[in-house]
C-alpha positions as a printed NumPy array, in Angstrom:
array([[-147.271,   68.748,  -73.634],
       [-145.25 ,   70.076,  -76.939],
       [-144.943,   73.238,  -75.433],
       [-143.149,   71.918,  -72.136],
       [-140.818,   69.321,  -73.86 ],
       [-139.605,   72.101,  -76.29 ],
       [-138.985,   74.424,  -73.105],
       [-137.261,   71.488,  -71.612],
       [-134.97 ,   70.739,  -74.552],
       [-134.079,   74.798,  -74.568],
       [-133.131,   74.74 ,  -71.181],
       [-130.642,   71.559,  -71.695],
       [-129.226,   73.246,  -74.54 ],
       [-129.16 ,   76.767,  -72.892],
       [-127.129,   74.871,  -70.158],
       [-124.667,   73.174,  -72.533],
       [-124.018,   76.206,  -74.574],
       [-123.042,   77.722,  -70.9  ],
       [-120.65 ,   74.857,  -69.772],
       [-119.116,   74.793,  -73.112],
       [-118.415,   78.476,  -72.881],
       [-116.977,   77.93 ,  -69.405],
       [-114.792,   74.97 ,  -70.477],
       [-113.331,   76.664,  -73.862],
       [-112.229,   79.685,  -71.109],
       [-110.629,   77.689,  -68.915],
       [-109.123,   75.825,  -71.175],
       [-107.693,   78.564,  -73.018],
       [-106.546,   79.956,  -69.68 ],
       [-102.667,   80.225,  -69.686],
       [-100.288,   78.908,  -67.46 ],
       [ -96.919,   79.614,  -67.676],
       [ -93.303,   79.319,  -66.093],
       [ -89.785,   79.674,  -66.522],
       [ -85.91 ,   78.514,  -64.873],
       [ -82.403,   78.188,  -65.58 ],
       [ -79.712,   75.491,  -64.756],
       [ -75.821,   76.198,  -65.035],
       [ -74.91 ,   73.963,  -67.414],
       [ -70.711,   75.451,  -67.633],
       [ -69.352,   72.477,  -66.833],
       [ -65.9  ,   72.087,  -65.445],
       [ -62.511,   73.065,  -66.847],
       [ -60.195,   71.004,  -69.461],
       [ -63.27 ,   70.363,  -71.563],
       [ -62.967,   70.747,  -75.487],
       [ -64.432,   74.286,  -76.814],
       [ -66.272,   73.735,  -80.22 ],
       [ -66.081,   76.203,  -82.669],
       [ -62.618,   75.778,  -83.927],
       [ -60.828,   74.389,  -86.659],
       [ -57.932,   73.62 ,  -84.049],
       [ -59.119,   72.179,  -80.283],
       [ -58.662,   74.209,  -77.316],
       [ -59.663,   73.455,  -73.621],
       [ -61.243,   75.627,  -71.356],
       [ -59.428,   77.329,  -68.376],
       [ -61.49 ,   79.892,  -67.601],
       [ -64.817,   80.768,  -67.09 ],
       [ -65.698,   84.471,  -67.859],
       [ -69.601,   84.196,  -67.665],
       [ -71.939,   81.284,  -66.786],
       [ -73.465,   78.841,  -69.449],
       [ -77.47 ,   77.898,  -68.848],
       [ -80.109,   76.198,  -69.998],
       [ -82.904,   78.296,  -70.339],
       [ -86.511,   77.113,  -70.41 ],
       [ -90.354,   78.247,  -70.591],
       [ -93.386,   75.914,  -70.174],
       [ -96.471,   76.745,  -71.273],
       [-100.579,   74.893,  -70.551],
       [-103.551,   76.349,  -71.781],
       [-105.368,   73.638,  -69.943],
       [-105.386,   71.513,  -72.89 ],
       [-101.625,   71.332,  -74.21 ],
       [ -98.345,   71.908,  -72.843],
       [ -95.347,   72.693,  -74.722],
       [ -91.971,   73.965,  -73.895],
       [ -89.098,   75.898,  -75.317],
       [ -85.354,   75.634,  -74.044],
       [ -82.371,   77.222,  -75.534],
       [ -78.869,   75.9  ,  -74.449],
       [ -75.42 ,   77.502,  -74.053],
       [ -73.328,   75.306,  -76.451],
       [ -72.138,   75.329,  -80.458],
       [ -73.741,   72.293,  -81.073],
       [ -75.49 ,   69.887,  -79.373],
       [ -76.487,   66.488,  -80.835],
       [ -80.407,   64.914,  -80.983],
       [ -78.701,   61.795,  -78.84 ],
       [ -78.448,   64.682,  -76.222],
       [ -81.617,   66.432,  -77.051],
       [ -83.279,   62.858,  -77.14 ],
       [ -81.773,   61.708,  -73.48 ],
       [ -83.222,   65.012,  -72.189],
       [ -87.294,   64.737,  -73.553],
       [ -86.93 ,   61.073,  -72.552],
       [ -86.351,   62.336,  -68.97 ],
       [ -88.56 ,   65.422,  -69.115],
       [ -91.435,   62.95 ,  -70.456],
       [ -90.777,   60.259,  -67.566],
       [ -90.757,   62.624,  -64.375],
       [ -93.715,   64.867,  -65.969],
       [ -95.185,   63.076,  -68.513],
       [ -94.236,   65.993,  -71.315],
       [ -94.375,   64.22 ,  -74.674],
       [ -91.104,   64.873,  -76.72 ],
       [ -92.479,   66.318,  -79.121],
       [ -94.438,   68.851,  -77.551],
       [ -90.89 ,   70.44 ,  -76.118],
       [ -88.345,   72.18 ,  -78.768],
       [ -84.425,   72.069,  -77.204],
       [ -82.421,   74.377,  -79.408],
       [ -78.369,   75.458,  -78.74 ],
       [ -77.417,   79.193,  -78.93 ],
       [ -74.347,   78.548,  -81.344],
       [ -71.8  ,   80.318,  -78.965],
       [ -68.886,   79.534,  -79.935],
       [ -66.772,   79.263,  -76.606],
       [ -68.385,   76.463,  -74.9  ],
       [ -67.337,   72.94 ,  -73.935],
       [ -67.856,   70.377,  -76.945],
       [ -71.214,   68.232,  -76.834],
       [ -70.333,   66.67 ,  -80.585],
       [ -67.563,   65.652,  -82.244],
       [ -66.593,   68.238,  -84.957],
       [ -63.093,   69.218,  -86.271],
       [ -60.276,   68.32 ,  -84.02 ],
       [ -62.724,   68.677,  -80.988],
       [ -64.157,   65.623,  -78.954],
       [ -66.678,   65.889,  -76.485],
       [ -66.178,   64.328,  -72.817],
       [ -68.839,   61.659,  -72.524],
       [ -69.79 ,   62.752,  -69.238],
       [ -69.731,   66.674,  -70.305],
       [ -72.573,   64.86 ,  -72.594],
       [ -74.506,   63.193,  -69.881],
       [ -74.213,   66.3  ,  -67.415],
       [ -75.59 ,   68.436,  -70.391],
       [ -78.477,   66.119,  -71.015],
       [ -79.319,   66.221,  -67.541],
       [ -79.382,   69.534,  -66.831],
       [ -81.34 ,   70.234,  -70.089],
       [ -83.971,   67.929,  -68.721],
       [ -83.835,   69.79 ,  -65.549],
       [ -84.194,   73.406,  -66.736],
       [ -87.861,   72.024,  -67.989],
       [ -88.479,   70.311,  -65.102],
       [ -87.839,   73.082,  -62.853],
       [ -89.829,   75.719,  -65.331],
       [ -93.307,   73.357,  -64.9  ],
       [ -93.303,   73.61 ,  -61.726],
       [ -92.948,   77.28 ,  -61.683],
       [ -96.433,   77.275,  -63.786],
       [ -98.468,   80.64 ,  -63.069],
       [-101.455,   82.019,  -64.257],
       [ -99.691,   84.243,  -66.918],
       [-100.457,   86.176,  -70.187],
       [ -98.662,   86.526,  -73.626],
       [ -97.547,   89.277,  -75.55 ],
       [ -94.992,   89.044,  -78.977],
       [ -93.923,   91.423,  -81.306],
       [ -91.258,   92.256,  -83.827],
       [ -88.765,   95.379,  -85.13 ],
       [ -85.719,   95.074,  -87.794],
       [ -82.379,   96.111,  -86.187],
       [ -80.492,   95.846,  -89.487],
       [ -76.635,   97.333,  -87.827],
       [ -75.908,   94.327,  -86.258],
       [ -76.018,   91.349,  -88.985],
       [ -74.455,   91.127,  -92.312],
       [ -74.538,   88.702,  -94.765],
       [ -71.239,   86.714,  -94.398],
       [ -70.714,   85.243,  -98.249],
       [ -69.415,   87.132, -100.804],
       [ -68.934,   87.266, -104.355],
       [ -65.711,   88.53 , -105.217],
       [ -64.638,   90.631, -108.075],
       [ -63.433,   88.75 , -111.62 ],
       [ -60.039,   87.266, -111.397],
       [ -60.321,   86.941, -107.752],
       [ -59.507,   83.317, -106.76 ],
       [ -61.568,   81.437, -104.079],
       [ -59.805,   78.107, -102.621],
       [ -61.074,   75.08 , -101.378],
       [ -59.391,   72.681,  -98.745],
       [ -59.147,   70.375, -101.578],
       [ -57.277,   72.205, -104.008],
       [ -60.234,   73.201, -106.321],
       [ -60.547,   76.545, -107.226],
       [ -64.116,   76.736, -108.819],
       [ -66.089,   78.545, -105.458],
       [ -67.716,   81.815, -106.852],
       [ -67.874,   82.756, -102.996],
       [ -66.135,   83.507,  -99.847],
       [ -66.956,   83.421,  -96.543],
       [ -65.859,   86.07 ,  -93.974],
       [ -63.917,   87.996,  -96.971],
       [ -61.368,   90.44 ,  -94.991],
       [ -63.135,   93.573,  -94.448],
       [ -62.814,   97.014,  -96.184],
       [ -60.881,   94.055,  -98.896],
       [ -60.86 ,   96.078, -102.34 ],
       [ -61.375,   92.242, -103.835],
       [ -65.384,   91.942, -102.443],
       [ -68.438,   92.822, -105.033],
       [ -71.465,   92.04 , -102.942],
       [ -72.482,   89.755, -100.402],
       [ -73.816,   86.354, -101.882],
       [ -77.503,   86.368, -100.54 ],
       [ -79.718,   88.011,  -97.724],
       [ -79.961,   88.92 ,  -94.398],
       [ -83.516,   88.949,  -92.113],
       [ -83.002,   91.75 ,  -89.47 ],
       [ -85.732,   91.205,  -87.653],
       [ -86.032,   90.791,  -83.673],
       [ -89.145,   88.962,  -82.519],
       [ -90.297,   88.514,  -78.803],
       [ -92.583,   86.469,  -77.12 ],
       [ -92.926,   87.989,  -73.657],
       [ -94.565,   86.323,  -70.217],
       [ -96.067,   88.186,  -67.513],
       [ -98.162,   87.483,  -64.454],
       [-101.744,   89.106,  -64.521],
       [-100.402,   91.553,  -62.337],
       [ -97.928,   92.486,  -64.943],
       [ -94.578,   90.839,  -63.148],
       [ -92.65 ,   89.757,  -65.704],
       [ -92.032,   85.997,  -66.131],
       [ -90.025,   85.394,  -68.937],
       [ -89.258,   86.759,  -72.35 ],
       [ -87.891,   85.114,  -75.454],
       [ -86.257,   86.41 ,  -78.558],
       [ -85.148,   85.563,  -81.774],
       [ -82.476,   87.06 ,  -84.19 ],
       [ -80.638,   85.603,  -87.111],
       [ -77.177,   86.391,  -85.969],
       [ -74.705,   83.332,  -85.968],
       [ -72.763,   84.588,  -82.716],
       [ -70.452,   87.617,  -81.671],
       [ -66.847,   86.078,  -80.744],
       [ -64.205,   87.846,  -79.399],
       [ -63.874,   85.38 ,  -76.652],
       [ -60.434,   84.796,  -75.87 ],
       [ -59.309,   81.421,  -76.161],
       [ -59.669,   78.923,  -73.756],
       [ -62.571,   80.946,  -72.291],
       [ -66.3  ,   79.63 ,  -72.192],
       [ -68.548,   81.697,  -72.716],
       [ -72.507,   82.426,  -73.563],
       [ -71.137,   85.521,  -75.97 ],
       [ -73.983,   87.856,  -76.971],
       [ -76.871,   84.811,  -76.159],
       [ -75.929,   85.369,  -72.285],
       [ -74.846,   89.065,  -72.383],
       [ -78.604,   89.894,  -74.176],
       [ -80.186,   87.855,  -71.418],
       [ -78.183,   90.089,  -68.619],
       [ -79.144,   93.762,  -70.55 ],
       [ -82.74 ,   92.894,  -70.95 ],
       [ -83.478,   91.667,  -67.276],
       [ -81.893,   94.961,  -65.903],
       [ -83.84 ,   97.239,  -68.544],
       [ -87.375,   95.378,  -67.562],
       [ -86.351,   96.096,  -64.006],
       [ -86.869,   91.92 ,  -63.524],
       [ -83.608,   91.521,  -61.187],
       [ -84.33 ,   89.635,  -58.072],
       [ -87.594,   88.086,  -58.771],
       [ -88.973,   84.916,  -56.946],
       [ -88.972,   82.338,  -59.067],
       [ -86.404,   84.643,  -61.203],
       [ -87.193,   86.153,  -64.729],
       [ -86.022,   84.063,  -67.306],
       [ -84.504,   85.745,  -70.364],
       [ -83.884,   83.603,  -73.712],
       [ -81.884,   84.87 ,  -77.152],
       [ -82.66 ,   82.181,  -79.499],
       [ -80.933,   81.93 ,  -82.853],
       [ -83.165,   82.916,  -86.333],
       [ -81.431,   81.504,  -89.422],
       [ -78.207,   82.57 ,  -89.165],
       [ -76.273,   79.915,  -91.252],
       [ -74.421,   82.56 ,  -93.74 ],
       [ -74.843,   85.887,  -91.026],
       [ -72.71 ,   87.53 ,  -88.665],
       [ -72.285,   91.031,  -86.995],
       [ -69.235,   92.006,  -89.257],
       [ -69.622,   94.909,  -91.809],
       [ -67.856,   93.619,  -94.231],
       [ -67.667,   97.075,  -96.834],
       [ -65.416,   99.02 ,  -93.884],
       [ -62.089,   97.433,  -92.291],
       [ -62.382,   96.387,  -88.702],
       [ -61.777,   98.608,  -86.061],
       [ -59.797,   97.39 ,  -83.408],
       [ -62.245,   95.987,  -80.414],
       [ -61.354,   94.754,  -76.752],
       [ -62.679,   91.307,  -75.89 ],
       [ -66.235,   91.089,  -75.393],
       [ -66.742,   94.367,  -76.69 ],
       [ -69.066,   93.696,  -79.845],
       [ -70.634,   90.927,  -77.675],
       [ -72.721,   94.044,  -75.165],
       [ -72.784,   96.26 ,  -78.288],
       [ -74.853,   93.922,  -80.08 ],
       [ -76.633,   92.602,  -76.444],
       [ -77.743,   95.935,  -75.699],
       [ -78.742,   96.985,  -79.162],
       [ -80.936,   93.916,  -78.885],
       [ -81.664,   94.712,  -75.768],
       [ -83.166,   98.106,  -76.104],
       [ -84.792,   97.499,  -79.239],
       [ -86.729,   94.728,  -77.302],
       [ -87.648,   96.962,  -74.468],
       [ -88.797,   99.173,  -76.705],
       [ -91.176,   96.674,  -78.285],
       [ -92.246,   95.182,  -74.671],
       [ -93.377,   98.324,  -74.288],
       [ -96.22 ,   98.298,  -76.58 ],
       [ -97.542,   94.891,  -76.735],
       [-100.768,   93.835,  -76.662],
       [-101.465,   91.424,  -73.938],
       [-103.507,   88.085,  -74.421],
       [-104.689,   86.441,  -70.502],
       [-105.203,   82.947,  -72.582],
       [-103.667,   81.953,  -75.81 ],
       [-104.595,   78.375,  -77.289],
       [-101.182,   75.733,  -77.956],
       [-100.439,   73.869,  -81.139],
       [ -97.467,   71.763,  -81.819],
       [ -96.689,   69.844,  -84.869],
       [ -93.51 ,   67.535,  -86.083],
       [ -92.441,   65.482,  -88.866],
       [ -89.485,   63.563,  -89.384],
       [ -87.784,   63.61 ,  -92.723],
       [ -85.257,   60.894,  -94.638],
       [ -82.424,   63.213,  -96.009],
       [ -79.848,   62.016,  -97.97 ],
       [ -76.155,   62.506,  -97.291],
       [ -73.492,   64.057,  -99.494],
       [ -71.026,   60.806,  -98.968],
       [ -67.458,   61.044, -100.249],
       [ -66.995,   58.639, -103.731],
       [ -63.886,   56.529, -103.667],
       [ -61.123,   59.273, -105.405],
       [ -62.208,   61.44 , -102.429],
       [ -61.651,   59.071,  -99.679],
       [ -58.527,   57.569, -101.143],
       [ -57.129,   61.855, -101.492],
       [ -58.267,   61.787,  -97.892],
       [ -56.161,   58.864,  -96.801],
       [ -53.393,   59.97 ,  -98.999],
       [ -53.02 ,   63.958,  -96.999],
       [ -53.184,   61.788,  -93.455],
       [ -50.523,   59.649,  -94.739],
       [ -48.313,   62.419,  -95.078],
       [ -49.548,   65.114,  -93.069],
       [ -47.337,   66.264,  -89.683],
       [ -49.177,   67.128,  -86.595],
       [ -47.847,   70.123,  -84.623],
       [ -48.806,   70.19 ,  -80.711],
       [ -51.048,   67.337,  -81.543],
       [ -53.183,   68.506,  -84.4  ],
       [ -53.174,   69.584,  -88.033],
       [ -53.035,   72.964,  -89.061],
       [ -56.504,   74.626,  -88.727],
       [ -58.489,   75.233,  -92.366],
       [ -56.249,   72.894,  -93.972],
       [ -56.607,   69.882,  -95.946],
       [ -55.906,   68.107,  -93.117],
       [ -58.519,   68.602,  -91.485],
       [ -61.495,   67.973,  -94.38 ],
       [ -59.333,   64.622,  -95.189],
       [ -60.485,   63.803,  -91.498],
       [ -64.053,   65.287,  -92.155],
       [ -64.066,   63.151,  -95.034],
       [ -63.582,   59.731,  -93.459],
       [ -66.007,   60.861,  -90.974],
       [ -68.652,   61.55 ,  -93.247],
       [ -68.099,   57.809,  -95.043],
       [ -68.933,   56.166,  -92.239],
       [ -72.338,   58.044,  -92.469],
       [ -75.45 ,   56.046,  -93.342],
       [ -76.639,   57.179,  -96.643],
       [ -79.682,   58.774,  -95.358],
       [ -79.989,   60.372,  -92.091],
       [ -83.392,   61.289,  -90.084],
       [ -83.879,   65.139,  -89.286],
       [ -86.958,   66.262,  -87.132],
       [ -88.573,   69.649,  -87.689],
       [ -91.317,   71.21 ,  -85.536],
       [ -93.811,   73.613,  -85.794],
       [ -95.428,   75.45 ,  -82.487],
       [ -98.508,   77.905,  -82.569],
       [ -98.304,   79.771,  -79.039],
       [-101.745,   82.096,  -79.936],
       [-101.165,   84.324,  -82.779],
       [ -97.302,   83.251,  -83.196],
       [ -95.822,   80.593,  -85.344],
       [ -92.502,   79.31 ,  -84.334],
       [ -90.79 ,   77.03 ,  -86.395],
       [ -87.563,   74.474,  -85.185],
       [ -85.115,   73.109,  -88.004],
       [ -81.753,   71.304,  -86.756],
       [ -79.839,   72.993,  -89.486],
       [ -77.245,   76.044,  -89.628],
       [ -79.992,   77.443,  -91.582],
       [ -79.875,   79.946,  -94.289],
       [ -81.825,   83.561,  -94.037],
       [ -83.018,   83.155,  -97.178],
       [ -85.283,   80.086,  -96.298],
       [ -86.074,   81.998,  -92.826],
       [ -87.243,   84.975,  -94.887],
       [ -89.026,   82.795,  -97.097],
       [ -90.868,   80.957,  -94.46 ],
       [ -91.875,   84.297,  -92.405],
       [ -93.053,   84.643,  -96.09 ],
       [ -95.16 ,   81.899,  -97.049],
       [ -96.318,   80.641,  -93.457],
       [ -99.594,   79.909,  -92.665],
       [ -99.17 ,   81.316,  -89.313],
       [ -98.368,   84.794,  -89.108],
       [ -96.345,   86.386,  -87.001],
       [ -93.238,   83.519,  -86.932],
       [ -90.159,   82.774,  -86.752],
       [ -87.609,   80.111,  -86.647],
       [ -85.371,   78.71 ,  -84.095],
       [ -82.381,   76.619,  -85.327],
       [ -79.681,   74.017,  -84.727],
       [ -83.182,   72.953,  -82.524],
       [ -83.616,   69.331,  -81.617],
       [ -80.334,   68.197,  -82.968],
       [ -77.691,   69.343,  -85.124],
       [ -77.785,   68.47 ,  -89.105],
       [ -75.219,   71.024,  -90.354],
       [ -75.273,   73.643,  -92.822],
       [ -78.549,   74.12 ,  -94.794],
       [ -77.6  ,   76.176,  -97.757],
       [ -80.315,   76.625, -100.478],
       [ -79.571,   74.6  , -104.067],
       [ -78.375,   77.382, -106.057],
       [ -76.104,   78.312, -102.938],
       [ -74.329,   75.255, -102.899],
       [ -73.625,   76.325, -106.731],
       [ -71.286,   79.088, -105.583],
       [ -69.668,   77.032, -103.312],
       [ -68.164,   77.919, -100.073],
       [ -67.214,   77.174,  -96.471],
       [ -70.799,   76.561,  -95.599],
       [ -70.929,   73.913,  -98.587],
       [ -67.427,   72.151,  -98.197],
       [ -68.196,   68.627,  -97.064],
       [ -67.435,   67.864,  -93.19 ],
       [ -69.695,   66.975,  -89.965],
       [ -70.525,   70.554,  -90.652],
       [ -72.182,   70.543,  -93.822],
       [ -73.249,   66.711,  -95.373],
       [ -77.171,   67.093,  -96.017],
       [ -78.259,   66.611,  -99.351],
       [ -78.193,   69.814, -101.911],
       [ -81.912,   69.424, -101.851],
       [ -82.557,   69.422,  -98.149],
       [ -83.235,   73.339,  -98.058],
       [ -86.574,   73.115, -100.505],
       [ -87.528,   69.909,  -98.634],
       [ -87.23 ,   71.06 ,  -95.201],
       [ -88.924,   74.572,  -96.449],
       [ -91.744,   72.414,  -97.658],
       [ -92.253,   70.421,  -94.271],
       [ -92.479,   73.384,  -92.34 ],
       [ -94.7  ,   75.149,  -94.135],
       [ -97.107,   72.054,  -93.83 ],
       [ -96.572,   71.772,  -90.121],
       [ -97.462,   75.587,  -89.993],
       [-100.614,   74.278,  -91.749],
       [-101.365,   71.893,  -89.449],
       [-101.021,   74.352,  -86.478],
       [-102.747,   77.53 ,  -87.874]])
C-alpha cells in the first residue's frame, strides 16, 4: 500500500538522520596528547646565534622538543616546537618522514617549528657556526620522537584558546634615526635609513621603523575531568638573551614553560603536562625598551621577568575560557617557488677580495664585520636561484594557526590576524624549515640588519606579499 511504503521510507530515513548524527559526534570527539624529549645534546657543540662561534660547556637548563597531537576521529594533526635558533626543513623533513612511517602521520598534517633561543647547539650552518652532523641526526630523531610519544598519550580531551596584549615586554627593534645620523652597512654603504638594536636611551633614535603585535594567544588541553594536558602559546618576541656564553639554554621559551606548569598547579602529572611558548612574528621585535638606557640585569634575569609576565597573563586567560569537548581539524599547505637575492659578479669578486686580505684572530673574523658577509656572500652564490618554502595553515575548532619558515615581520602577523578567514589566529614561525628574514617590500627600502644579504636574509624582496597571500588562501581553505 502507498501509505505503508511511505511509512517505510520515513523510518529508513528517520534511522539515517540518527546514525549520521551519531557519526558527526563521534567524529568530532577530541582526542588529544602531549610529551617532551631532551633534545640538549652534549657539550663542544656550536651555539647559533652569533656573529662569532662559541661551543657549549655548560648546560644551565634543559633543551626539549615539545609536542601535542590532536584526532577528532577524522584528522590528526600535530604541533611541536623545538629548543634551537634554527633548524633546517632537511631536519624537519627527516623527522615527518619518521613520524609518518612508525604512525602513519602524513607530513603535512604535523607543523615542527624552533623557538629561536639563541644559546643552543647549531642545527644549520650560519655565520662562523657549523652544525655537528650527528647533533643534526640526534635532533631529527628526537623531534620525531616527541610526536611519537605525544600519540600515544591520546586522551579524550577538550579545547579552550584565548588571547590578551601584554605590550611591556616587546618592542619594535628598527629604528629610524634622526637626520645626519649615519647608518653602516658591512659593505661600506651608507644609504640604510634604519638601525637595528639602536643603543638605548641613544639621543640619535626618532622612532622605531614599524610595529609590534602584543598579543598572547593560548590554546589550552584538558581532560574532561578538567586535568590539564597541555597548553600552547604564542608571542611575537624574538628571544630574551642574557645567556652567558658558552651556555645552552631554552631562554624565556623554557623558563615560560616552567612558570606556567607551577601556576596551573600541573607539576607531577602522569603522562606530564606539556607546556609550549611558540614564537609569533618576531623578525624585527625584542624585549628591549629602546626610549630608556638599560639597566644593569644579572644573567637570566629578563628571561623569568618576561616568562612570568607571560606566564600570569596566561593563567589569567586559562581562567576564563570557554571549553569545547570536540573541536573539528583542518590542515592546509602549499609550497611556494621564491626567488633568491643572489650576489652579481662586483659583489662576489668584493667578497673574495676582503677574504684575501682579511686576518683571522683565534680562528675567526671579527664578528659584524665585512668579513663575515664576504663569507655570507659566497654562500648565498652557490644558492639555486629559486628556493622552495612550505607554509601551512591549521584550523583546531574556532582557531586559525598559521606556519611560515621565515624570521617573520609583525607587520605581516598583524596583517594576517587581520585579513584571515579564520578568526581567532595566529602564526608560528621559523616552522617547517628556516628561510630567513621576511621583511615587507618597503622595509627592505630602509635597509637594515634584517635586509643585509647572508644565510640570514636571501628571499626575494617580494616574498612578504607572496607568502601573505598564500596564507590567507590556506586560511580559506580551512575555515
Amino acid at each position: 500500500m502507498p501509505e505503508l511504503r511511505h511509512l517505510k521510507r520515513l523510518v529508513v530515513t528517520l534511522c539515517l538522520a540518527t546514525t549520521l548524527s551519531f557519526t558527526t559526534r563521534a567524529a568530532t570527539s577530541l582526542r588529544a596528547g602531549a610529551a617532551t624529549t631532551d633534545i640538549t645534546g652534549w657539550l663542544g657543540l656550536s651555539i647559533n646565534g652569533n656573529m662569532t662561534d662559541h661551543v657549549g660547556t655548560n648546560v644551565h637548563d634543559p633543551l626539549h622538543a615539545r609536542a601535542i597531537a590532536f584526532d577528532d576521529g577524522h584528522t590528526q594533526l600535530a604541533i611541536v616546537l623545538a629548543d634551537n635558533c634554527l633548524i633546517p626543513h632537511e631536519i624537519f623533513d627527516a623527522a615527518k618522514k619518521r613520524v609518518e612511517e612508525r604512525t602513519g602521520l602524513a607530513p603535512e598534517n604535523i607543523l615542527m617549528a624552533a623557538t629561536h633561543t639563541h644559546s643552543a647547539p647549531a642545527a644549520t650552518p650560519l655565520y662562523q657556526s657549523e652544525p655537528d652532523q650527528k647533533y643534526q641526526r640526534f635532533l631529527a630523531v628526537r623531534i620525531a620522537d616527541a610526536v611519537e610519544l605525544a600519540i600515544a598519550n591520546l586522551e579524550p580531551a577538550e579545547l579552550g584558546w584565548g588571547s590578551r596584549d601584554e605590550p611591556r615586554d616587546v618592542s619594535n627593534r628598527r629604528w629610524k634615526m634622526k637626520p645626519g645620523v649615519i647608518n653602516k652597512d658591512p659593505y661600506g654603504g651608507t644609504n640604510d635609513l634604519v638601525k637595528m638594536n639602536p643603543k638605548p636611551g641613544s639621543p640619535d633614535i626618532l622612532e622605531p621603523a614599524g610595529p609590534t603585535d602584543p598579543e598572547v594567544s593560548i590554546l589550552a588541553v584538558r581532560s574532561p575531568k578538567g586535568k590539564p594536558i597541555a597548553l600552547l602559546a604564542n608571542y611575537s618576541m624574538h628571544y630574551c638573551g642574557g645567556v652567558p656564553g658558552h651556555t645552552y639554554s631554552a631562554d624565556y621559551f623554557g623558563a615560560f614553560c616552567d612558570r606556567i606548569q607551577e601556576l596551573l598547579k600541573a607539576d607531577r602529572q602522569d603522562p606530564p603536562f606539556v607546556a609550549i611558548m611558540s614564537n609569533g612574528t618576531s623578525g624585527d621585535c625584542n624585549s628591549i625598551n629602546f626610549r630608556e638606557a638599560v639597566k644593569p640585569e644579572e644573567p637570566y634575569e629578563r628571561i623569568h621577568r618576561v616568562a612570568n609576565d607571560i606566564a600570569e597573563l596566561a593563567r589569567d586567560v586559562y581562567a576564563k575560557l570557554q571549553w569545547h569537548p570536540s573541536a573539528e581539524l583542518k590542515a592546509a599547505h602549499t609550497e611556494l617557488k621564491l626567488g633568491v637575492r643572489k650576489p652579481n659578479e662586483t659583489q662576489v669578486q668584493w667578497a673574495k677580495d676582503v677574504l684575501a686580505k682579511a686576518k683571522k684572530q683565534n680562528g675567526q673574523y671579527p664578528g659584524w664585520g665585512p668579513e663575515v658577509y664576504a663569507l655570507e656572500t659566497l654562500a648565498i652564490n652557490d644558492f639555486p636561484d629559486q628556493v622552495p618554502v612550505f607554509l601551512q595553515a591549521f584550523r583546531i575548532g574556532g582557531l586559525g594557526i598559521a606556519a611560515t619558515p621565515c624570521e617573520t615581520f609583525a607587520e605581516l602577523g598583524l596583517e594576517l590576524k587581520k585579513k584571515s578567514a579564520v578568526k581567532p589566529c595566529f602564526t608560528i614561525e621559523l616552522a617547517n624549515g628556516h628561510s630567513g628574514y621576511l621583511p615587507t617590500p618597503a622595509q627592505h627600502k630602509l635597509g637594515g640588519y634584517e635586509t643585509w644579504r647572508a644565510r640570514s636574509s636571501y628571499l626575494e624582496t617580494d616574498a612578504a606579499p607572496k607568502i601573505q597571500a598564500a596564507l590567507l588562501n590556506l586560511f580559506e581553505q580551512v575555515k
